[in-house]
VODOSE-23438 format. One record per residue (C-alpha): x, y, z; residue number from 1. Coordinates in pm, 1 decimal. Each point is the difference from the previous one (the first is absolute). Layout:
<rs>
x:y:z:resi
X:Y:Z:NUM
...
</rs>
This chain:
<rs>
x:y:z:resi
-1615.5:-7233.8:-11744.5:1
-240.8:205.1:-212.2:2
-246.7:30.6:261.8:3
227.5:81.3:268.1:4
176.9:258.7:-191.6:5
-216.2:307.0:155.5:6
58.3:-147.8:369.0:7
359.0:34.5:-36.0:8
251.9:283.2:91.9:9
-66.9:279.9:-235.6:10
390.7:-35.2:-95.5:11
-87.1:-354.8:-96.8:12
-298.1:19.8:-190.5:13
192.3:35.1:-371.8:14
299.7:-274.9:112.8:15
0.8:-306.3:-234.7:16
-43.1:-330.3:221.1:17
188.3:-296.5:-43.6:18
13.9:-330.1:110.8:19
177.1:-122.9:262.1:20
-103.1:-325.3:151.5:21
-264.4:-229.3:-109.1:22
-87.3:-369.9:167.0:23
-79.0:-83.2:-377.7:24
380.5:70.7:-121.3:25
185.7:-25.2:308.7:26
-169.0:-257.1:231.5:27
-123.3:53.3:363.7:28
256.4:118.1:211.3:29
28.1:320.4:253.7:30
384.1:-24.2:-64.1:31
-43.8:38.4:-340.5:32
-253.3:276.9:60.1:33
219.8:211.2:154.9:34
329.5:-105.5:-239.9:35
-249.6:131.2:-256.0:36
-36.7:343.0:162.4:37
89.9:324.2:-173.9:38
212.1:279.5:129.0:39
-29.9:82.1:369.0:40
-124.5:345.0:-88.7:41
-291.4:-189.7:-250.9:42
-372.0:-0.9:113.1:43
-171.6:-358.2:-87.1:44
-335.1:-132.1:-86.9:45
-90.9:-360.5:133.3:46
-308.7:-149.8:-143.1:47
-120.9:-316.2:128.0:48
-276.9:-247.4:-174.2:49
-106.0:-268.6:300.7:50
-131.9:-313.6:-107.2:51
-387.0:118.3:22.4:52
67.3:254.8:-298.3:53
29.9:324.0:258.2:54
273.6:271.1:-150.9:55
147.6:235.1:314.4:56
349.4:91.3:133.8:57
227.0:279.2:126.2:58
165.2:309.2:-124.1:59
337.7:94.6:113.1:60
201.0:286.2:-8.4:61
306.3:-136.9:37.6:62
131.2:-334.6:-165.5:63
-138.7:-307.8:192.4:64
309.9:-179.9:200.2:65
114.7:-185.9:250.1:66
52.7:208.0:333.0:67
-5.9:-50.6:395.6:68
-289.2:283.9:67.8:69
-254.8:158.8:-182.3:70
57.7:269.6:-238.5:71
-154.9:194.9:-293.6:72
-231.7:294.8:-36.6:73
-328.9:161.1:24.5:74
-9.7:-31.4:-330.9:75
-39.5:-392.3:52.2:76
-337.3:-156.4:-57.5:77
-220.4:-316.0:-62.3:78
-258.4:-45.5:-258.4:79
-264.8:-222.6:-113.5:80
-175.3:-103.6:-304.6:81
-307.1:-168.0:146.0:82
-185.4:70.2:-218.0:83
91.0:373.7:-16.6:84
279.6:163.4:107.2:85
24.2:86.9:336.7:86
275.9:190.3:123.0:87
171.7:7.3:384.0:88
234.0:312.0:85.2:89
194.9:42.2:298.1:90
-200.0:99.5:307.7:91
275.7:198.2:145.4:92
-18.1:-250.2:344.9:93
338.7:-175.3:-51.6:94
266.4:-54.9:-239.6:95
-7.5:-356.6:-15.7:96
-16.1:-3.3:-402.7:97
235.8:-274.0:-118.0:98
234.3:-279.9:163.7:99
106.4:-289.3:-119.0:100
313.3:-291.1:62.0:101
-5.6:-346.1:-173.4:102
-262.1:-138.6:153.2:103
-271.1:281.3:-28.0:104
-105.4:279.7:-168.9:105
-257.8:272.5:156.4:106
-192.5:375.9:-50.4:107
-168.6:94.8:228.0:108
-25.4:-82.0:341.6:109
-116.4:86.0:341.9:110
-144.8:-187.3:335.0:111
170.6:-334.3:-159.7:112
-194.7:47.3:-359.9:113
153.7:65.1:-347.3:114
-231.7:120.4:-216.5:115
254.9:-189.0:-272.3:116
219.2:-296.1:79.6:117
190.2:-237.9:-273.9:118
177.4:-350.4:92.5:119
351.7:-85.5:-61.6:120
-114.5:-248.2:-270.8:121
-263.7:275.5:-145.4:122
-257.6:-318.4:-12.6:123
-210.3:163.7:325.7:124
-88.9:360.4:105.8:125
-249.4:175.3:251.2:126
-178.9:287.3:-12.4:127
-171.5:224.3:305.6:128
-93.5:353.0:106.5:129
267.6:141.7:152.9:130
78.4:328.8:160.3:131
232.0:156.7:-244.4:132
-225.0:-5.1:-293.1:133
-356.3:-100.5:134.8:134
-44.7:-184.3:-262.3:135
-271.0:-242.6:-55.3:136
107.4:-385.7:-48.9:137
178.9:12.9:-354.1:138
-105.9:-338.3:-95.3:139
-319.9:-234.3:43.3:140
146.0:-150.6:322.4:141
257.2:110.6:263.2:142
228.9:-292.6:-130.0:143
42.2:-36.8:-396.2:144
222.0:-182.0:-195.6:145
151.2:98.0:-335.0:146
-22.6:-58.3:-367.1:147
209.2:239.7:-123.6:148
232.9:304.1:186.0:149
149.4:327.1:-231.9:150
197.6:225.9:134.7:151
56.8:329.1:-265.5:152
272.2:303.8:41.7:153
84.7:278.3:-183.3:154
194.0:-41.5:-366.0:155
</rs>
């Protein structure tokens, strides 16, 4: 969160962060993801850790949740920590930011390519350039699987 700090919203840069969902404490579950969300009006922080060590994930801001289209803001973005950070703003060519049901969550997207996508068991994820962001591939591979999934809103 420290390192992200400057990327964020001005308004957001002196909010205290706190914890909402961890795989550690709360097991692997997008249900329990999105139980786990903040208020609607709440930006949040997911930060992902595959199994081959890489650190990346998504800024939104507006709570993550369950919905039937996409929704968010420009605001919205994806990051990476491999091995410095790299950060992927909107590109201003859709507005396909976030959408997710129980069976999958995505950012990003474009031509049939998110450039974040979580399972419904949070076990397996995929990661590819995509329109909205033009971001590079977040992880190592296109497909990743997870070791450990946070998801942070504001106190």
């Amino acid at each position: 969160v420290p390192q992200l700090g400057p990327q964020l919203p001005p308004r957001l840069t002196q909010q205290p962060w706190h914890l909402l969902y961890s795989t550690g404490r709360d097991g692997f579950s997008l249900r329990t993801l999105y139980r786990s969300g903040a208020r609607p009006d709440s930006p949040a922080l997911l930060f992902i850790r595959d199994t081959e060590a890489q650190a990346f994930g998504a800024f939104s801001a507006t709570a993550i949740r369950s919905s039937s289209g996409f929704y968010g803001t420009g605001e919205t973005f994806l990051f990476s920590f491999c091995p410095e950070l790299k950060v992927f703003r909107w590109t201003g060519r859709n507005d396909f930011f976030v959408n997710g049901d129980v069976n999958l969550l995505m950012v990003g997207g474009g031509s049939g390519r998110f450039g974040l996508w979580l399972d419904a068991d949070l076990h397996h994820g995929g990661s590819q350039p995509c329109e909205t962001f033009d971001n590079e591939t977040l992880s190592l591979r296109e497909e990743f699987c997870i070791q450990d999934l946070e998801m942070w809103g504001l106190a």
